[in-house]
N, C-alpha and C positions, 0 to 999 in steps of 0.2 A: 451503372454499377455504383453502389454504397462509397462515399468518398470514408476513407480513416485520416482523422488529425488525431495524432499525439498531445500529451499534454506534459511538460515536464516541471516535478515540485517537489519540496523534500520532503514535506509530510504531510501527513490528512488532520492538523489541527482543527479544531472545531472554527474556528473563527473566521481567518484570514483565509485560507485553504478552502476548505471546504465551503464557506460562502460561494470564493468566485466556483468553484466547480459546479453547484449547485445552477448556477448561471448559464454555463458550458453545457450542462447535460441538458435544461433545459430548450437552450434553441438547438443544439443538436436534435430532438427531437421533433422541429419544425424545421430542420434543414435535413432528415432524412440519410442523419451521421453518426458512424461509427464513433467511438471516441476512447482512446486506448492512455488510461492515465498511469505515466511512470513514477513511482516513488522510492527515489534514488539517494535522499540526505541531502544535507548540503555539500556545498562546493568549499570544505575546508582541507589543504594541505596538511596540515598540522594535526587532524584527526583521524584515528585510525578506523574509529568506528563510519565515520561516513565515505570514506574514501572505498568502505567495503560496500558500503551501500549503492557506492557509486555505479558501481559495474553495469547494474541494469542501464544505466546511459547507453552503454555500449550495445544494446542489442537496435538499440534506434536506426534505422537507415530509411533511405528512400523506396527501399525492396519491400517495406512492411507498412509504410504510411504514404498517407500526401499530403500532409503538412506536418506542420508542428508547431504549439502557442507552449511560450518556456514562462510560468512564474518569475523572472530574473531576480526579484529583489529577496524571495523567499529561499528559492536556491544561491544565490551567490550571500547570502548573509553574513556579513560582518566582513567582505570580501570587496577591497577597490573595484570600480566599477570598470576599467580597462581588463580586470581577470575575467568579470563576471562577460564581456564582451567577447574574449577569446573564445569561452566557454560555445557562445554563441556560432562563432566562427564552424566549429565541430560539426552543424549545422547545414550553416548557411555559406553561398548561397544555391546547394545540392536542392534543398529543400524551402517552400514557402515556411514564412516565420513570423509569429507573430508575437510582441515579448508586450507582456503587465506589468507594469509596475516599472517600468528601466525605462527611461528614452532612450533612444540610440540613431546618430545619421544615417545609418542603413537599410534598419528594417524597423517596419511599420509598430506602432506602441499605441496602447490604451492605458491611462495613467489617469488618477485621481487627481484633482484638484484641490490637493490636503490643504492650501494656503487660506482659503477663503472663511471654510467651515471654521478652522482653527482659530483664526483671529476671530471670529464671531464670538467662540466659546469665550477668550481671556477678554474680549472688550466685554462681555455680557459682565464676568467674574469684578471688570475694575468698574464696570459704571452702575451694574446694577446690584451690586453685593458691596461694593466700594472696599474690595481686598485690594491692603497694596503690599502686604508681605507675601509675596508669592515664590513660592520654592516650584522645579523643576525637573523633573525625571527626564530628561534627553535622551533621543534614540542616537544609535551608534556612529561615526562622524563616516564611515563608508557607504553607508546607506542612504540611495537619493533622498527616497519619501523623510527619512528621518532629518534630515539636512534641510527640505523645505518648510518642515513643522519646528525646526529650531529656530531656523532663520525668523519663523513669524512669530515666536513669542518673542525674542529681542529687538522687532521691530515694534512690536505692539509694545513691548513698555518701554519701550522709550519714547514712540507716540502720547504716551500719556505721562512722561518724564516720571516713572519712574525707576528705582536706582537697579540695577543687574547686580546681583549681589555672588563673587562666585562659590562663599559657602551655599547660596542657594540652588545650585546646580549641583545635580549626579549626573554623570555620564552610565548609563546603562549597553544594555549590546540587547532589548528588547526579549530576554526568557523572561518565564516570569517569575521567579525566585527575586528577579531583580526591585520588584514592587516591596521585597520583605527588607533586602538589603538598601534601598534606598529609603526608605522609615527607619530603620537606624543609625543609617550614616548621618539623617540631620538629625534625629532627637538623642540619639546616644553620643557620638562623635566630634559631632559639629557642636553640641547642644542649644541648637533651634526650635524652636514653634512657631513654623509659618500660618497666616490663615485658611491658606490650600496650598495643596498641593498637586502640583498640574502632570499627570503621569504622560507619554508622548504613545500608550498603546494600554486599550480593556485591562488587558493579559496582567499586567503588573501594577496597572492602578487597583484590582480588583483585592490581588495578594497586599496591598497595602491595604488598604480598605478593611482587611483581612484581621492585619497586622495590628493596625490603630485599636481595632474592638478586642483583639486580644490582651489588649495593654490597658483596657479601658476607657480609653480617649472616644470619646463621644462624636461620632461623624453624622452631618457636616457641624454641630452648635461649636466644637472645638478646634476641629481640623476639618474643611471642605477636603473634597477629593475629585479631582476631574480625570477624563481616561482619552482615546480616540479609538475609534472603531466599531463601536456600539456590536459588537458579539453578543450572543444568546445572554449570556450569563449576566450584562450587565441590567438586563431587566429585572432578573431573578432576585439577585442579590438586596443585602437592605443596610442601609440603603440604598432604592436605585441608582444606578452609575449616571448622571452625566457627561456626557463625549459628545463625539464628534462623528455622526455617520457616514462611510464611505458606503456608497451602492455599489456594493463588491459581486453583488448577482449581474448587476450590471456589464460592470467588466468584464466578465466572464461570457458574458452575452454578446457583448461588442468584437472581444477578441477572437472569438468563434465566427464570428460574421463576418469581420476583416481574412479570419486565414483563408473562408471557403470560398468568399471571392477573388485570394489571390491564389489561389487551387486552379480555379476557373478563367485565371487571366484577365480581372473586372479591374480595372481604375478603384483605388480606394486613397482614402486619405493617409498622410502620413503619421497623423497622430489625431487620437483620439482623448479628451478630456471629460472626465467625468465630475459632476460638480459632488462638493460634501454640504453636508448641512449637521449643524449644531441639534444635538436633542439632551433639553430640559429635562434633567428627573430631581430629584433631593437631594444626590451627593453633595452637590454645589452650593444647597442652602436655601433650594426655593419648596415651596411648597407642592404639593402632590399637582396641583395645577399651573402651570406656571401664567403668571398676569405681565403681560406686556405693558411698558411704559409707557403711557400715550394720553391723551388727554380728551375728552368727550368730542364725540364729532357731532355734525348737527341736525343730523336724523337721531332721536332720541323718544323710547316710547317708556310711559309710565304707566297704561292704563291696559288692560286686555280689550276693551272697545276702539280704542287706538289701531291696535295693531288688526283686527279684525278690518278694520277698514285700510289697512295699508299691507295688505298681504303680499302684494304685489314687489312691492319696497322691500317688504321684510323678505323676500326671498332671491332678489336680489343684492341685495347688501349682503346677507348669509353666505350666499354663493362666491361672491369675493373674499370672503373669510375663510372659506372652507374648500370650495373644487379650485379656487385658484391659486391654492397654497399648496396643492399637491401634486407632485412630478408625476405622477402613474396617467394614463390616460383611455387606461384598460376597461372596457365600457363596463365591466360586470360591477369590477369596484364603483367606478362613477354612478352605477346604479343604487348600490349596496350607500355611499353615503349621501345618494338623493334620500334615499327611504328613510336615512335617519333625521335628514332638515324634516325632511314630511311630517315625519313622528314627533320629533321637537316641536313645531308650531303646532299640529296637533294637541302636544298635552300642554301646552300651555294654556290653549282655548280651553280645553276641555277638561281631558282627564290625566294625569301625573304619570297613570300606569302603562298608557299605551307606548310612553319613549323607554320606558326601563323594558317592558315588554318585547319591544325590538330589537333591543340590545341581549339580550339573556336567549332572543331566538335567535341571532348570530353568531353567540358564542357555544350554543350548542352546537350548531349543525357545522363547527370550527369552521368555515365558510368566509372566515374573516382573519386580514391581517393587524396582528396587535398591536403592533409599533404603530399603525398607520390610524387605528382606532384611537390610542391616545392623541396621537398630533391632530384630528380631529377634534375631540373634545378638548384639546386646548385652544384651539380657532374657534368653536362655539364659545370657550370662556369670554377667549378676545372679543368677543363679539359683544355678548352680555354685557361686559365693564363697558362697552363704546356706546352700547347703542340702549339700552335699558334704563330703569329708575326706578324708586321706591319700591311699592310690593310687588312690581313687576320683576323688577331685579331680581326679588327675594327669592321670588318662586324659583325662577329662570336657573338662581344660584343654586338652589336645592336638588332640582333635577341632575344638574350637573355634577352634583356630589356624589348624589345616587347612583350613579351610573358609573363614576369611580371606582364607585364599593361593588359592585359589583364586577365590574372589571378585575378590581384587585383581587374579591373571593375566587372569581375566575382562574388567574394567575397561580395563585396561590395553589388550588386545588392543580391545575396543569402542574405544579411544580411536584408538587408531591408522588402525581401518575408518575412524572417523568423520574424522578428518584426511586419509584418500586422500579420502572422498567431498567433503568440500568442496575441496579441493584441485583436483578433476574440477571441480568446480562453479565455480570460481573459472574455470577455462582455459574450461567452454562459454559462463559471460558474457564472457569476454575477448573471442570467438569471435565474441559477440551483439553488442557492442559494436563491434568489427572492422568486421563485417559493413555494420554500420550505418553507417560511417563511410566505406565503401569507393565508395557509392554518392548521388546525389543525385535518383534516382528514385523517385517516388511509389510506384510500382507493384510497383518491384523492392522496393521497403525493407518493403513491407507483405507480400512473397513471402517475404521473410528472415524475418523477422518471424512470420510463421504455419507457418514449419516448424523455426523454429530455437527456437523455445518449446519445442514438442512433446519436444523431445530431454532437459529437463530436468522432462518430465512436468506441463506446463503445458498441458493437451490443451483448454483451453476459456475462452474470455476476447474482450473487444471493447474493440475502440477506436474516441472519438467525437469530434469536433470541433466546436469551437462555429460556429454561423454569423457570418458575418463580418455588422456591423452590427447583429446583434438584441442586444448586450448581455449579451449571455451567455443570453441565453433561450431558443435554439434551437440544435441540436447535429442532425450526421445521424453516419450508424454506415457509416465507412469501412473495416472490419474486420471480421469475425465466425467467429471459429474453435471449434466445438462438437464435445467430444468427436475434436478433433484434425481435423477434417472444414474446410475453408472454406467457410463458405457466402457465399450472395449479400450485397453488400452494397446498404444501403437509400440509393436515392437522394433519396428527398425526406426533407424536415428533420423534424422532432418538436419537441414541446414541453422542455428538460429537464426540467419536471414529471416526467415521464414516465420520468424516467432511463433506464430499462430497457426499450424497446417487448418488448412480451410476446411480438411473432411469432418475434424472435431467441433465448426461452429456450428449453431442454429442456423435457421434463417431469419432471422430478425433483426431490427438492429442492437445495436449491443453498446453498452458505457464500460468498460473492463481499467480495476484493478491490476497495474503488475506492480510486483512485491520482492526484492532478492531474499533466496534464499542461502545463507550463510549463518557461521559456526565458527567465530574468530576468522581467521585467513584462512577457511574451509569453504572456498564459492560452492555450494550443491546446485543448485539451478535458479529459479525462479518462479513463482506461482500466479497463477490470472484470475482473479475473481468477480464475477458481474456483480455491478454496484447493487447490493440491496441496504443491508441496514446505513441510518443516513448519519451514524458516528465513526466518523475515522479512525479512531483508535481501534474498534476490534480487530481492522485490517492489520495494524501495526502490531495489536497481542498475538492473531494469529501468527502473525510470521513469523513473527520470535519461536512460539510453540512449537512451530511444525517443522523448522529449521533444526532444533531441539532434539524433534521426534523422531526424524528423518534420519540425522546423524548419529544417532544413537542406533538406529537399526541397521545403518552400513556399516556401524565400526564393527557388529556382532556378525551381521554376516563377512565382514571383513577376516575378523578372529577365525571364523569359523571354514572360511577359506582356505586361510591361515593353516589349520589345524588336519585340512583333506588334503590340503595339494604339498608337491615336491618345492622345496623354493628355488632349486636349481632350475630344473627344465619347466618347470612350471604345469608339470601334467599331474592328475590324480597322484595319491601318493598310498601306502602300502594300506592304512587307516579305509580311506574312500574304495581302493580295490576290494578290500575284502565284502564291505555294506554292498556294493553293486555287485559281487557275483553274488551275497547270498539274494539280495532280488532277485538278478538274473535267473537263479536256479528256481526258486517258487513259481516264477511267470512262465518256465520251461515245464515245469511240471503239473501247474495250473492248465494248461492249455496244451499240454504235450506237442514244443514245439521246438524245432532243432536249438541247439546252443556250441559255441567252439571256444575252446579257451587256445591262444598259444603263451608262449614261456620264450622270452628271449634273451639271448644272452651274445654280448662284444666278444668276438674272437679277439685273444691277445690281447685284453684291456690292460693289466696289471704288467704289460711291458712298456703298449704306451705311459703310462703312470710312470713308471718309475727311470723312463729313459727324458721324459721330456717334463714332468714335474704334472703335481695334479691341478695346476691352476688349465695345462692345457689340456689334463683328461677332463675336466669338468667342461669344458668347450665341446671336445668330444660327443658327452654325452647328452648338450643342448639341441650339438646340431643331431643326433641321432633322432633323438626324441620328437623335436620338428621334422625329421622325414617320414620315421614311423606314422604323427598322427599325420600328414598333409597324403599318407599310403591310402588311409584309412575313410570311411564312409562317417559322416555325421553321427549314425547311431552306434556306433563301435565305440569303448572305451579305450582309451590307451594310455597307461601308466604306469610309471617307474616303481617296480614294488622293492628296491633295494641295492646299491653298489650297482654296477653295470647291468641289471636285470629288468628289463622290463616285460608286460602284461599288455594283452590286448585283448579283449572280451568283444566277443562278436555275435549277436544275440541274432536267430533266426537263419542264419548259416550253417550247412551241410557242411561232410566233411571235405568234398567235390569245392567246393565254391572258398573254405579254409584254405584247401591247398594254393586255388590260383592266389592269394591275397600272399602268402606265403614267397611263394616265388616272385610276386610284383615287391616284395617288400627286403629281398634278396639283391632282386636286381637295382633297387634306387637305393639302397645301402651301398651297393661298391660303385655307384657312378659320386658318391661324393667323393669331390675334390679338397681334399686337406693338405695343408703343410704346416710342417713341425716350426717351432721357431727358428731353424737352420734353414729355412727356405726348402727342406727335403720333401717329397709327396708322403703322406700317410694315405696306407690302403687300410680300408674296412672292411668288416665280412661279420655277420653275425649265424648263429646257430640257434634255429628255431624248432621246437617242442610243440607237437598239435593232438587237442585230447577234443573229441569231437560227439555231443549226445545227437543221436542214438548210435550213431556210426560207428564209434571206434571204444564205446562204453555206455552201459546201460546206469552205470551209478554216476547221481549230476556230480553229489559233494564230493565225488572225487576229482574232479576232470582239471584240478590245478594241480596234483597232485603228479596226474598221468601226464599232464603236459610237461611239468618238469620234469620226469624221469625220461621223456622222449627229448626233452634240449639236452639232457644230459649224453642222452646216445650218440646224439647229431654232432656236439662239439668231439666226443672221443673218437668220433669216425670221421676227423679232421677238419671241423666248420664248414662254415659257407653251405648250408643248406639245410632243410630240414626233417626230422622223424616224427614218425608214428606207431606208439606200441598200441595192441590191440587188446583192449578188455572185454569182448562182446559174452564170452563164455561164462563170465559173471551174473549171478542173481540177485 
């Protein structure tokens, strides 16, 4: 059987998030694993909004998974790491666990090795840029990762002596607004102009970066900008970002491996470290290639006869520059940048066109990783500057250009795709959001709902509600869209133990979205969506949305509750009577088929009332109302049409079959046991009225009518049982 690990994180950010997840789904699908990711908020006391978010933690148990890997640093943000560790406790150790980003003595961790990558970047910035004004954006002092990437820039300058300056330092809490507000706390505030500025995360070097060219300042010729964590955007962006890359796919991949061996009871290590490495673009102030410092080694070729006769050399030297520089080990790639050494010595002999050529067939058939493509041709540069000369150089250098430029048109154009398609994306949640707003039907909002997903490739997901009064402990599944398909939905409740009744999955395996659904301090349930599109935020707009859409259609059929039922006894009220006999009577006479009204009325109500006060006839008339309907069959109405009188509509019933119901509802009326507030017994008895089609009258619209004039007879011939006047001789 399918092993499920949980995954617990507080949002689907493009970056940090969703990288490692991207990680997660992938070996889950060479480990033949479920993966059920909860997106709960963080772990802040002090916030109302995440503490609503939180809930979905709570459906977490060992009844619905077998394992669990917790984001820690993401979820406990900005939060001591002893909280962020209880949190864990909730957990463990019921359940395997496996935590990113947190070390902890107890349970097993995959964590980055931000210290290394980080000093590379600032020793790069002092020795090969020779910045010694350096400002700092500092990640938050509760946060390990952030605390280890502090710790190494004031160890790195002061390895190179120099001064820590603490107008040079913001302290941030890593949003990214914070990139905006830490560009004005030194240029407005402090009034500083460092020569960079070293952000501790993409996310807010980017918003500064942002910031600076809004202001005009020229990045990097005026203000360098460095970031960490190399996220999509820091490609995009122009200047490119320099940082610091974490193999956060990586993580994600380790930690997945670690949980489903300790699933399976394997020896695993107790921590796992993942190395970072520094990646070179322009923010920083180097050119679109970046040139290592180094000085000519003593294999050196000047001539293309040269190298012709040392082919041999030159593709091993290459190979040391290039596959040995690369952590992947994946043979496709390994082959993918054999093909381009080939192609490289190739146009060098020969012809220029055959390496751009390779390149341009790569990036069509998007078959290629980009980051991995530039750190490539910057090991060919390295290469070039070490081992090249004269017009060999030249050419060598040329190519290499070329092949930029075309990378960059490349880029460029992707960026552009990528901006129409979320732009599309942006107008069909507009669309989904619209939709939902447009309507306050249950029915219709959950038809919008189940075809209006599908349009943005969200072909499979369920929405659940909790039951009203269990506490959150019971939920039923008023949605289920599979593979684009609606199927039925389940009308009796479940456990949320259960989270996921099995009858509603596929058989395949599955990566699922859960989502709370709430509306201020209004929990409604929780939604589960199989991962398609690969931006987290839509998950996040949806649920807003549909949380939105949802509650908006309960408060109305609430109102309208509201506006049928009695509020006392809580049964139909005189409004809902009347709309269901005149049904009743259409479908009677549609079908010509029996119908019985009776008419009931409290013997002696208006003594009880006035001897014992009405707070206790209205108890009275709770407990009557609860025996009448608990007399009664499922498809019988029963309802208070006014003061002590109640209705019972019994549709498909003779007058034969009225009567026994009659008398059962005579006899469980005086077995209640009441006592007055004096401890005294009250006895009950009521007088019931029975008008009966065809039996006891051929006209339907009258039969509430005749039933009341027979409760009338019934109580003046002394209660406790019931009449029947006969209108059969009627036309």
């Amino acid at each position: 059987m399918r092993k499920k690990i949980g995954v617990i994180v507080n949002y689907l950010y493009e970056g940090y998030q969703m990288k490692i997840l991207s990680g997660i789904f992938s070996e889950a699908e060479k480990l033949n694993t479920d993966i059920y990711v909860f997106v709960g908020g963080d772990l802040n006391p002090n916030n109302m909004e995440s503490q609503r978010r939180n809930r979905i933690y709570s459906l977490i148990s060992k009844k619905n998974i077998d394992g669990l890997i917790i984001l820690g640093l993401v979820v406990g943000f900005n939060l001591p790491k002893e909280e962020i560790i209880k949190f864990y406790k909730r957990f463990h150790p019921q359940l395997p666990i496996v935590s990113v980003g947190l070390e902890t003595k107890e349970i097993p961790c995959v964590i980055s090795d931000n210290r290394k990558g980080f000093k590379d970047l600032l020793i790069h910035l002092i020795k090969h840029h020779r910045y010694n004004n350096i400002a700092y954006v500092a990640g938050p002092p509760n946060n390990e990762e952030a605390q280890v990437r502090n710790n190494a820039f004031y160890e790195t300058l002061r390895e190179y002596d120099l001064e820590i300056k603490p107008e040079h330092i913001y302290e941030s809490n890593f949003t990214t607004p914070q990139g905006i507000y830490a560009v004005r706390t030194f240029l407005d505030e402090r009034k500083i102009k460092p020569d960079v500025i070293v952000f501790s995360n993409d996310n807010m070097a980017i918003a500064g970066l942002e910031e600076l060219k809004r202001r005009k300042i020229k990045v990097p010729n005026e203000i360098a900008i460095t970031g960490f964590d190399n996220i999509l955007e820091s490609t995009f962006i122009e200047p490119p970002l320099s940082t610091v890359e974490q193999n956060l796919s990586e993580l994600g991949k380790k930690a997945l491996e670690l949980c489903h061996s300790l699933i399976l009871g394997k020896e695993i290590p107790k921590k796992i470290e993942i190395p970072t490495k520094m990646i070179i673009r322009e923010s920083c102030g180097c050119s679109r290639i970046y040139i290592r410092l180094a000085k000519k080694e003593e294999k050196i070729w000047s001539k293309i006869s040269d190298l012709k006769k040392n082919k041999k050399d030159f593709y091993s030297l290459l190979n040391e520059y290039v596959i040995s520089e690369i952590e992947t080990r994946n043979p496709r790639i390994i082959k993918w940048i054999e093909n381009i050494m080939k192609e490289f010595y190739n146009s060098i002999i020969e012809r220029e066109e055959n390496f751009i050529t390779e390149i341009e067939s790569l990036l069509l058939n998007n078959n290629i990783d980009i980051e991995l493509l530039e750190e490539t041709f910057n090991n060919i540069n390295s290469f070039i500057d070490m081992h090249f000369e004269n017009s060999l150089h030249q050419k060598a250098k040329n190519l290499i250009l070329q092949s930029i430029n075309v990378l960059k048109d490349y880029k460029e154009k992707k960026l552009k795709y990528e901006i129409f398609k979320t732009n599309d994306l942006i107008d069909h949640l507009g669309y989904i959001g619209a939709d939902l707003l447009s309507t306050f039907q249950m029915d219709e909002i959950l038809n919008r709902i189940s075809y209006r997903l599908t349009e943005i490739d969200l072909n499979t997901f369920y929405i659940f509600l909790y039951q009203k009064d269990s506490n959150y402990a019971k939920a039923r599944n008023i949605l289920s869209v599979v593979d684009g398909d609606t199927k039925r939905k389940e009308k009796n409740t479940f456990d949320v133990e259960q989270l996921l009744p099995e009858s509603l999955l596929p058989k395949r395996r599955l990566n699922l979205i859960f989502e709370p659904l709430f509306v201020e301090d209004d929990h409604l349930g929780y939604i589960v969506f199989e991962y398609g599109p690969k931006k987290g935020v839509i998950y996040e707009i949806l649920r807003a949305e549909i949380s939105g859409g949802i509650k908006g259609a309960l408060m109305i059929e609430e109102l309208k509750k509201l506006a049928i039922t009695d509020p006392l006894t809580g049964l139909p009220n005189r409004r809902a009577l009347d709309e269901i006999i005149k049904r009743e009577i259409e479908r009677s006479k549609r079908y010509n088929r029996p119908l019985s009204i009776m008419v009931i009325d409290l013997d002696n109500f208006k003594m009880i009332n006035d001897t014992f006060g009405h707070s206790f006839g209205d108890e009275v008339l709770k407990t009557v109302g609860k025996i009448l309907r608990e007399s009664c069959r499922k498809v019988d109405t029963v309802g208070r049409y006014g003061g002590d009188e109640f209705i019972i509509i019994l549709p498909e019933t003779n007058l034969k079959n009225t009567i026994k119901v009659a008398n059962k509802l005579i006899k469980n009326v005086d077995k209640i046991e009441l006592h007055s507030p004096n401890n005294d017994k009250i006895y009950l008895s009521i007088s019931i009225g029975i008008a009966s089609y065809p039996d006891t009258t051929k006209e339907l619209e009258k039969l509430i009518n005749f039933a009341d004039l027979a409760m009338y007879e019934a109580k003046s011939s002394g209660g406790k049982q019931y009449s029947i006047i006969s209108f059969k001789g009627e036309n």
